[in-house]
VOPAGU-2260 file (C-alpha; in pm, 1 decimal, decimal comma):
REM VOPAGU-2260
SITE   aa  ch    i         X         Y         Z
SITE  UNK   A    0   12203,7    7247,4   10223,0
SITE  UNK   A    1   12405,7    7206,7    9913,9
SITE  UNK   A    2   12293,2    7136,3    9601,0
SITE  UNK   A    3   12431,6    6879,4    9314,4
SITE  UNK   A    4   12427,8    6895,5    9047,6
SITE  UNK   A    5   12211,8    6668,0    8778,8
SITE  UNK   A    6   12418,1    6306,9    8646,7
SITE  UNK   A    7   12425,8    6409,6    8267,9
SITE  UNK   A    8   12285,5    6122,7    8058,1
SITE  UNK   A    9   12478,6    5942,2    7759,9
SITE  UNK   A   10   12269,6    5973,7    7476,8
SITE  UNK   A   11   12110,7    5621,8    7350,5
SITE  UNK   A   12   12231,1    5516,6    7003,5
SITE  UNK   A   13   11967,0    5358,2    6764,6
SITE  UNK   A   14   12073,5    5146,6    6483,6
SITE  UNK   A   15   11971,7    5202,5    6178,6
SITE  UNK   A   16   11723,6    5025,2    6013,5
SITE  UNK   A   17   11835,1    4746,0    5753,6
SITE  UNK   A   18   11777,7    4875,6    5377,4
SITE  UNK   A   19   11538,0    4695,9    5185,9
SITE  UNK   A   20   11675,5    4595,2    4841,7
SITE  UNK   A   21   11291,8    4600,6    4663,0
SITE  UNK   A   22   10971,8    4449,5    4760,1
SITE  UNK   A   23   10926,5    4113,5    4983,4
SITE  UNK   A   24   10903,1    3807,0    4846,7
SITE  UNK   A   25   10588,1    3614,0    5026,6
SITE  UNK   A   26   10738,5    3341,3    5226,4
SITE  UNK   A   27   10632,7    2998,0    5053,8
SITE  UNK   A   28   10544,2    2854,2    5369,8
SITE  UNK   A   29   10313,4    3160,2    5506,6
SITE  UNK   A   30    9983,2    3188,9    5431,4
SITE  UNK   A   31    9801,5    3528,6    5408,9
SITE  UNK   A   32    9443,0    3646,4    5417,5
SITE  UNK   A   33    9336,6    3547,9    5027,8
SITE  UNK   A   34    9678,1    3336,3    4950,7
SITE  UNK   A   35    9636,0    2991,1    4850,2
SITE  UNK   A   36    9946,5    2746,2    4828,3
SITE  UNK   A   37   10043,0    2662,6    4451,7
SITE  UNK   A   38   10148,0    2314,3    4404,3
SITE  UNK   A   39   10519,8    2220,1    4228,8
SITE  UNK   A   40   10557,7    1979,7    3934,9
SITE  UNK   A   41   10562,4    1730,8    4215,7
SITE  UNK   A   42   10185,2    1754,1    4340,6
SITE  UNK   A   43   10130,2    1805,1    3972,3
SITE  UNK   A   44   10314,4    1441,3    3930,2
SITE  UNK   A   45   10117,8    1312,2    4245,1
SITE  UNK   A   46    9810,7    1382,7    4121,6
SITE  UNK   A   47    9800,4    1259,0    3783,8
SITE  UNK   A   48    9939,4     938,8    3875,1
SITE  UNK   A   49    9642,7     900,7    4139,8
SITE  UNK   A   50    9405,8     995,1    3858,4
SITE  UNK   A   51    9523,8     752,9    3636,0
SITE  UNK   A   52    9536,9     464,0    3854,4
SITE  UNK   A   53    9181,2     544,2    3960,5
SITE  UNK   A   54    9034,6     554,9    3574,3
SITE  UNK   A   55    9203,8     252,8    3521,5
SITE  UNK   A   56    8959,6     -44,0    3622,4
SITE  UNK   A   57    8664,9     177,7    3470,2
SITE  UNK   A   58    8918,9     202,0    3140,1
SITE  UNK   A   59    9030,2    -204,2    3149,8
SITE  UNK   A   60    8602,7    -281,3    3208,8
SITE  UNK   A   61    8556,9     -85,4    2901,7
SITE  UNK   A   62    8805,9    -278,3    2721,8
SITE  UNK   A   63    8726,8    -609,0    2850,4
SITE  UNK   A   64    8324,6    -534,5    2798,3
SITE  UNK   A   65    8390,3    -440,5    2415,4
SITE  UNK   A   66    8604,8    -782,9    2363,2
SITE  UNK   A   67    8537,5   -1159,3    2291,1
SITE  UNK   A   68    8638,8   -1366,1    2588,5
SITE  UNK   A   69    8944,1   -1504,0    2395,6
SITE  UNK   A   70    9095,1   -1163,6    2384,5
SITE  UNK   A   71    8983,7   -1123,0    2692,4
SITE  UNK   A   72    9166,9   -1401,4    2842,1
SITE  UNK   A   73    9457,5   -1382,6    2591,6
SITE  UNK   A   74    9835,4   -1423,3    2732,9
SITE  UNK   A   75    9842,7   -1072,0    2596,5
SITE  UNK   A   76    9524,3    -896,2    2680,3
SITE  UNK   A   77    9439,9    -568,8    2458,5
SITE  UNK   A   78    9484,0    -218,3    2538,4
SITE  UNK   A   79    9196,3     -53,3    2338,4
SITE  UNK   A   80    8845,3    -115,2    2290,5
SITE  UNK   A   81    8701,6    -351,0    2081,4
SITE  UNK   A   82    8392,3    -342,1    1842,6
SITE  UNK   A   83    8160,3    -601,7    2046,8
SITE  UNK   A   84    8061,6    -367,4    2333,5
SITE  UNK   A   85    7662,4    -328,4    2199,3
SITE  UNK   A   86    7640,9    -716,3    2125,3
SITE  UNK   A   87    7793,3    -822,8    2482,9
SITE  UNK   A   88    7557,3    -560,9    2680,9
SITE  UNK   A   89    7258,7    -665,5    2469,6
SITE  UNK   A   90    7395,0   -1017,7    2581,6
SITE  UNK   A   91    7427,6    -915,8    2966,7
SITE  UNK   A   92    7092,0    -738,6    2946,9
SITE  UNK   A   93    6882,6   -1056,9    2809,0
SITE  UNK   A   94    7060,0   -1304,3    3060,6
SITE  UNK   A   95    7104,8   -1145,8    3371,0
SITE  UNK   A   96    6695,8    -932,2    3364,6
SITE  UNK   A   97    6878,9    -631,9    3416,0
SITE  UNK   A   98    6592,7    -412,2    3306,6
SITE  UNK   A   99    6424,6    -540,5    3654,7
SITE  UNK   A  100    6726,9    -519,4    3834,1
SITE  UNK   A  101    6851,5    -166,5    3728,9
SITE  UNK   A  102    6467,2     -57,5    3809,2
SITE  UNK   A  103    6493,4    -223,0    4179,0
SITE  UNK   A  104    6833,6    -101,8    4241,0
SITE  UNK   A  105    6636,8     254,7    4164,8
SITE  UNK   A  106    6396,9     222,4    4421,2
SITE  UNK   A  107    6562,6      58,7    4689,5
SITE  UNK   A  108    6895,6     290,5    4660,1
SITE  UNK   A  109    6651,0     614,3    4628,5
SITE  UNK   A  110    6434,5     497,6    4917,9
SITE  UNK   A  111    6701,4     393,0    5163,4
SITE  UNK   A  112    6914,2     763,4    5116,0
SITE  UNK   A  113    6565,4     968,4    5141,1
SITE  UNK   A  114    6490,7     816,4    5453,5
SITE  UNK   A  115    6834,9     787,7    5558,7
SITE  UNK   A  116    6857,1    1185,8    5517,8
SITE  UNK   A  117    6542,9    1222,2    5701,6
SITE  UNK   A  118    6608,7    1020,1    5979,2
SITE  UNK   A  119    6951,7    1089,0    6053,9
SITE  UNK   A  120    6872,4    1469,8    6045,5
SITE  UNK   A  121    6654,1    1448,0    6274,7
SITE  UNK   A  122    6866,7    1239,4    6523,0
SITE  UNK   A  123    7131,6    1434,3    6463,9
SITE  UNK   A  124    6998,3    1758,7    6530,9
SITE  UNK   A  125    6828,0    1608,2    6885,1
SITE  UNK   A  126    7160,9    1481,2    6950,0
SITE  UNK   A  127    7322,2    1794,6    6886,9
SITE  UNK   A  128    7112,0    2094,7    7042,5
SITE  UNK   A  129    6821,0    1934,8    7236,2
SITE  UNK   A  130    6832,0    1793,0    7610,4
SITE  UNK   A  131    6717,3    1554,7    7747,4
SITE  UNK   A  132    6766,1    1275,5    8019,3
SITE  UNK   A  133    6992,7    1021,2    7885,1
SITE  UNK   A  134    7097,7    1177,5    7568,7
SITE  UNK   A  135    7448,8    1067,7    7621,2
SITE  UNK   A  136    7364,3     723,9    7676,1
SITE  UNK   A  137    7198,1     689,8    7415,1
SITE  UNK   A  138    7487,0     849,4    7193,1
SITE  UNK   A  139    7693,1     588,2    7295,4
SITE  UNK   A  140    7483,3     301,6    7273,8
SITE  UNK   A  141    7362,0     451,7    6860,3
SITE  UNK   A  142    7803,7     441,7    6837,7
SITE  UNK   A  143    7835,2     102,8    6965,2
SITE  UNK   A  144    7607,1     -65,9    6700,9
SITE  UNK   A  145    7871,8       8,0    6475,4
SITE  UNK   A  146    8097,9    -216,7    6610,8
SITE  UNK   A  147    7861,6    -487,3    6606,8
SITE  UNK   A  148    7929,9    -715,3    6266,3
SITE  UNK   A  149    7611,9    -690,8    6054,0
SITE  UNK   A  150    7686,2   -1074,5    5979,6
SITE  UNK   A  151    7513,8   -1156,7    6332,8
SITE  UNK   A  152    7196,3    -983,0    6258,0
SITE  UNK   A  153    7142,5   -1186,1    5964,6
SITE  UNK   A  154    6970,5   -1490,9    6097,3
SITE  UNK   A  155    6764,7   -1275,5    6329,0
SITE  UNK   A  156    6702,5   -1007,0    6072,5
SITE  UNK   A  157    6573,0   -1291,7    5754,7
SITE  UNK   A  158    6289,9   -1443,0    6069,2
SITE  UNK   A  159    6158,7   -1093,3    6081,2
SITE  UNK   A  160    6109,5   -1047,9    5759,3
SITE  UNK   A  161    5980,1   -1369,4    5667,6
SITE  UNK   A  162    5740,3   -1294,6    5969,5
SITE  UNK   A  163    5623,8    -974,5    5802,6
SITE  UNK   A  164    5576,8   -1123,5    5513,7
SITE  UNK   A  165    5835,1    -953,2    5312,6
SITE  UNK   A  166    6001,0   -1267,5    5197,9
SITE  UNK   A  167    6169,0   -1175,8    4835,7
SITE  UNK   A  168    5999,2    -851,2    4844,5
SITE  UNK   A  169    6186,9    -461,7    4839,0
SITE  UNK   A  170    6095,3    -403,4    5166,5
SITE  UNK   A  171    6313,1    -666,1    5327,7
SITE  UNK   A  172    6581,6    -460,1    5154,1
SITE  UNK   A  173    6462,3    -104,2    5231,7
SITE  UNK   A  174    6317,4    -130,0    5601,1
SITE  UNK   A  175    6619,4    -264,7    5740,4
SITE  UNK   A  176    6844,2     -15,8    5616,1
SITE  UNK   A  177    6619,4     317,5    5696,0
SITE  UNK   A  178    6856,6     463,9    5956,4
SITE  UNK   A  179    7230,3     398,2    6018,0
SITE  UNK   A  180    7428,3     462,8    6296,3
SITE  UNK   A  181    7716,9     618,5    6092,4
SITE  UNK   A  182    7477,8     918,4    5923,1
SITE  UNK   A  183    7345,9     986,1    6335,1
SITE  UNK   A  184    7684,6    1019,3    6454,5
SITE  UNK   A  185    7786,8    1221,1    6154,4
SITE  UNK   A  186    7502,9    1444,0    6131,0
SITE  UNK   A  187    7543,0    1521,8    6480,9
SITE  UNK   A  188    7910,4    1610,0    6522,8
SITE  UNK   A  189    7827,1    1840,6    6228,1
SITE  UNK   A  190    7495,4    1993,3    6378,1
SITE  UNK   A  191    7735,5    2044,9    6691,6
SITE  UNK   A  192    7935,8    2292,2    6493,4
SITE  UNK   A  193    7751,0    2448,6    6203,7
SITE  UNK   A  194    7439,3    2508,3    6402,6
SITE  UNK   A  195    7429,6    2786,1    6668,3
SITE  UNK   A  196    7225,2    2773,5    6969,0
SITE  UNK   A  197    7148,5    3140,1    6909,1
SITE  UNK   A  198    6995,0    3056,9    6554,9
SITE  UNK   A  199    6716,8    2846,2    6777,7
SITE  UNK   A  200    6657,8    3086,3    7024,8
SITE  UNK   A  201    6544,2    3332,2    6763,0
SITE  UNK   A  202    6325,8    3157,6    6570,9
SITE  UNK   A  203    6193,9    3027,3    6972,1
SITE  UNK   A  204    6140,0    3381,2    7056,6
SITE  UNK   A  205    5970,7    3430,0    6719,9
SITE  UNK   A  206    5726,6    3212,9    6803,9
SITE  UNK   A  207    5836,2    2893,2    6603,8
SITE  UNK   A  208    5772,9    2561,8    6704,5
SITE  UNK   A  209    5983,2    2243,4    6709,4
SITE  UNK   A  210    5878,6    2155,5    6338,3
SITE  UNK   A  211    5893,0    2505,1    6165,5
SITE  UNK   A  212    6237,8    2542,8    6344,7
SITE  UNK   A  213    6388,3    2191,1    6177,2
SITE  UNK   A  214    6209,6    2340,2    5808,2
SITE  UNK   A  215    6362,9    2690,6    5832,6
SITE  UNK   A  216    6660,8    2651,6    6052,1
SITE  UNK   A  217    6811,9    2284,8    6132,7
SITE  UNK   A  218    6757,6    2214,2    5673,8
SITE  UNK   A  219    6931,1    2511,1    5544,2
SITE  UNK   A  220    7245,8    2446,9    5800,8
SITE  UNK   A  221    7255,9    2091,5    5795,7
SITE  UNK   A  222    7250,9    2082,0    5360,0
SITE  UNK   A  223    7578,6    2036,2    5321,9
SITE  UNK   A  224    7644,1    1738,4    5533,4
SITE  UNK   A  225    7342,5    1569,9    5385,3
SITE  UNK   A  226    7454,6    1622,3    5040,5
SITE  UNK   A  227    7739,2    1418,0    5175,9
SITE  UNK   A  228    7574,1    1143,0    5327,7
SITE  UNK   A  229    7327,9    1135,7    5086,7
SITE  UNK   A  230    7643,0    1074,0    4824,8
SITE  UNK   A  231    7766,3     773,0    5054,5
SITE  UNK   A  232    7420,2     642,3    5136,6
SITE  UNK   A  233    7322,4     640,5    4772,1
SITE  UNK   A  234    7658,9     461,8    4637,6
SITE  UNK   A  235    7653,6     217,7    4949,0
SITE  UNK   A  236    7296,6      62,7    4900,0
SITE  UNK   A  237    7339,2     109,9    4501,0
SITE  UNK   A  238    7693,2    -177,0    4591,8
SITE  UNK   A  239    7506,0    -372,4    4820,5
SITE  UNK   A  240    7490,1    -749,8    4770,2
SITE  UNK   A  241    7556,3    -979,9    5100,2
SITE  UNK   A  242    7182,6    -878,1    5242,7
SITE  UNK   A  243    6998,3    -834,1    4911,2
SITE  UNK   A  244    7166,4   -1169,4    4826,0
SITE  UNK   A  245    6954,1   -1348,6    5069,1
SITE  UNK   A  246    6652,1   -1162,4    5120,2
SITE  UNK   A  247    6536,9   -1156,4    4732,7
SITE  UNK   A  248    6503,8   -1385,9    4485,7
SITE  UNK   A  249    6638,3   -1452,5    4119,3
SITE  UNK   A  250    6293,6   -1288,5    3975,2
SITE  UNK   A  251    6327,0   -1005,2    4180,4
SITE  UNK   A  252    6706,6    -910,1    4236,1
SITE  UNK   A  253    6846,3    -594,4    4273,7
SITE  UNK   A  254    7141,3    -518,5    4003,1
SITE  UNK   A  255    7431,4    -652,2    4274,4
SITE  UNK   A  256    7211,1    -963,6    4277,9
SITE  UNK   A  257    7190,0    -995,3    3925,9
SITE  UNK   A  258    7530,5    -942,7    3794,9
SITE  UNK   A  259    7613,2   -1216,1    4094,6
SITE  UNK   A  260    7377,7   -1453,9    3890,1
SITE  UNK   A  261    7559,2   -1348,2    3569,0
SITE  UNK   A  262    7896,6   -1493,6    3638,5
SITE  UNK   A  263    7786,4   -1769,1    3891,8
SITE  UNK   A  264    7768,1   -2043,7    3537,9
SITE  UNK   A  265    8024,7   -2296,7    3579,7
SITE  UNK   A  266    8220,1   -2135,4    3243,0
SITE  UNK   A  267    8101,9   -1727,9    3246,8
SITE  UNK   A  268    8184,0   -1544,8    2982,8
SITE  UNK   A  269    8401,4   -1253,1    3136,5
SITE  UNK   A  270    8321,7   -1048,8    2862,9
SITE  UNK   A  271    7965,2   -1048,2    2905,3
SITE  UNK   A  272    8034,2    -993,9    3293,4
SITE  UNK   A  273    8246,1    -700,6    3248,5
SITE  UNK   A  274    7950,1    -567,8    3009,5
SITE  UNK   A  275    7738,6    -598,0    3292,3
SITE  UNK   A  276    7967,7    -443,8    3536,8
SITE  UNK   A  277    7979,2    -150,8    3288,0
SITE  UNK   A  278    7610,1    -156,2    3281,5
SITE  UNK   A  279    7605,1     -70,9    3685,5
SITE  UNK   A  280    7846,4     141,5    3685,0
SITE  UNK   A  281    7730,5     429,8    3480,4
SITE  UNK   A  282    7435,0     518,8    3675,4
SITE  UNK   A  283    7696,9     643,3    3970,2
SITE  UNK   A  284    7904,3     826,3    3735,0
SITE  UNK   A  285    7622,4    1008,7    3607,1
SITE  UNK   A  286    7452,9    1068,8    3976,4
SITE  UNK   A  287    7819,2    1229,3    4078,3
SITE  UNK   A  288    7904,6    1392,2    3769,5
SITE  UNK   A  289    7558,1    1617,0    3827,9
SITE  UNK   A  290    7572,6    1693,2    4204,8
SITE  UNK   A  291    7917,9    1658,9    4239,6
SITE  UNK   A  292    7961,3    2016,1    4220,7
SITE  UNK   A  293    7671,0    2130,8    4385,4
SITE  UNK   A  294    7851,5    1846,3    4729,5
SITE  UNK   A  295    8161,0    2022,1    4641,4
SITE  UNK   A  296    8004,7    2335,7    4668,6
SITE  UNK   A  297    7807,4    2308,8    4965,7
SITE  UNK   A  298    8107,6    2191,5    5154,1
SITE  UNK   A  299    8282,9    2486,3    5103,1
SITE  UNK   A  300    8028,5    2690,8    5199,6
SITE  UNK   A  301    7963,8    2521,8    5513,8
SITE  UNK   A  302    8360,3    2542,1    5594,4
SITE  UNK   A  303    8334,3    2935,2    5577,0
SITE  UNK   A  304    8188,4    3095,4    5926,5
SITE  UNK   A  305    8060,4    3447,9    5858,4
């Protein structure tokens, strides 16, 4: 038996590692845990042109509203405000009853996004978590009302209320309008995400029913998507006019309906009409201005999982 000898092995060279010439830059392109992207001069640009051309019809309605109609109308129209804006809302205000009108638009936008909310929480979260025979169906049938055209419910829609009994009233406004398709559907693809099913098993094994379980759980989870639709509820029933148009009358408009009757004079006085415009559109700025943050807010916090 003879005996070799081991194959000596050739000895593996490493190369050496590149030389760093001081500390990495961050790539501009590669986000890191706590890095947010900084916008150039261009997004800077972007976004101030955007801004601009959004204040602009509240900006030329100010101007227009605080001008005589000649001016108004001029072949050069004015660029700054004018000293007639208390005399041409005192004007709208006296001709159109917006006193009346601002105080329905109140109560019929305020009603319609409370029970909106309500609702279309409640859908939502059944929808969402809870089963039962035909929920899918049912899904689908709540998603294809909203390709129906609300012009064909009209006829149908003015009998019933005239049945009722609600003929020029609020409530052929507000009943109507108590649930939307739009705020199901959304509430539930959010409930689908933001609410676990382990969050309803708890309380469940706690000992909570169905109602203390929508209080403490299916509220707290669902507030920032109702903040939301409470925003777009609000602003859509505060614009409203083809519906509250023909269900009220001209002693009982809403402000849509009265700033319609404002400018519907065979000669209107567009300064007097932008006054009134003016006059309807403050209320929104104000509602976002104070819970603008707080939507803002309570998206974020919804985004974050933790």
């Amino acid at each position: 038996m003879t005996m070799t000898s081991p194959t000596p092995t050739t000895p593996v060279k490493l190369a050496p590692a590149p030389r760093s010439s001081g500390p990495s830059r961050p790539s501009r392109f590669r986000m890191g845990a706590g890095q947010q992207m900084k916008g150039g001069p261009f997004a800077y640009a972007a976004l101030a042109v955007v801004g601009l051309g959004s204040l602009l019809p509240l900006y030329w309605t100010l101007v227009a509203a605080s001008r005589t109609q000649d001016e108004v109308l001029a072949s050069t129209p004015p660029f700054l405000p004018g000293g007639r804006l208390v005399e041409n809302v005192r004007a709208a205000w006296e001709q159109a009853n917006l006193g009346t009108a601002i105080l329905n638009s109140v109560i019929v936008a305020s009603s319609i996004t409370a029970a909106t909310l309500f609702f279309c929480t409640l859908a939502g979260y059944a929808f969402a978590k809870m089963r039962f025979r035909g929920r899918s169906w049912l899904m689908t049938a709540v998603i294809a009302t909203l390709t129906v055209p609300p012009q064909l419910s009209v006829v149908p829609l003015f009998m019933m209320m005239s049945g009722l009994g609600w003929g020029g009233q609020l409530e052929s406004v507000v009943f109507p309008t108590l649930v939307s398709a739009f705020g199901v559907f959304f509430m539930r693809q959010y409930l689908t995400e933001a609410l676990p099913y382990e969050l309803i098993e708890a309380a469940r094994i706690d000992g909570a029913n169905n109602f203390r379980i929508v209080v403490s759980v299916v509220l707290p989870v669902a507030r920032p998507a109702m903040m939301v639709l409470g925003m777009l509820t609000f602003v859509q029933a505060w614009n409203d006019f083809f519906w509250p148009y023909l269900a009220l009358n001209q002693q009982n408009p809403t402000l849509q309906v009265a700033l319609g009757q404002l400018s519907a004079s065979y000669t209107p006085d567009q300064s007097i009409v932008m006054a009134g415009a003016l006059i309807s559109t403050l209320p929104l700025l104000v509602v976002f201005v104070v819970f603008g943050k707080k939507i803002v807010g309570g998206i974020m916090s919804g985004a974050v999982k933790g």
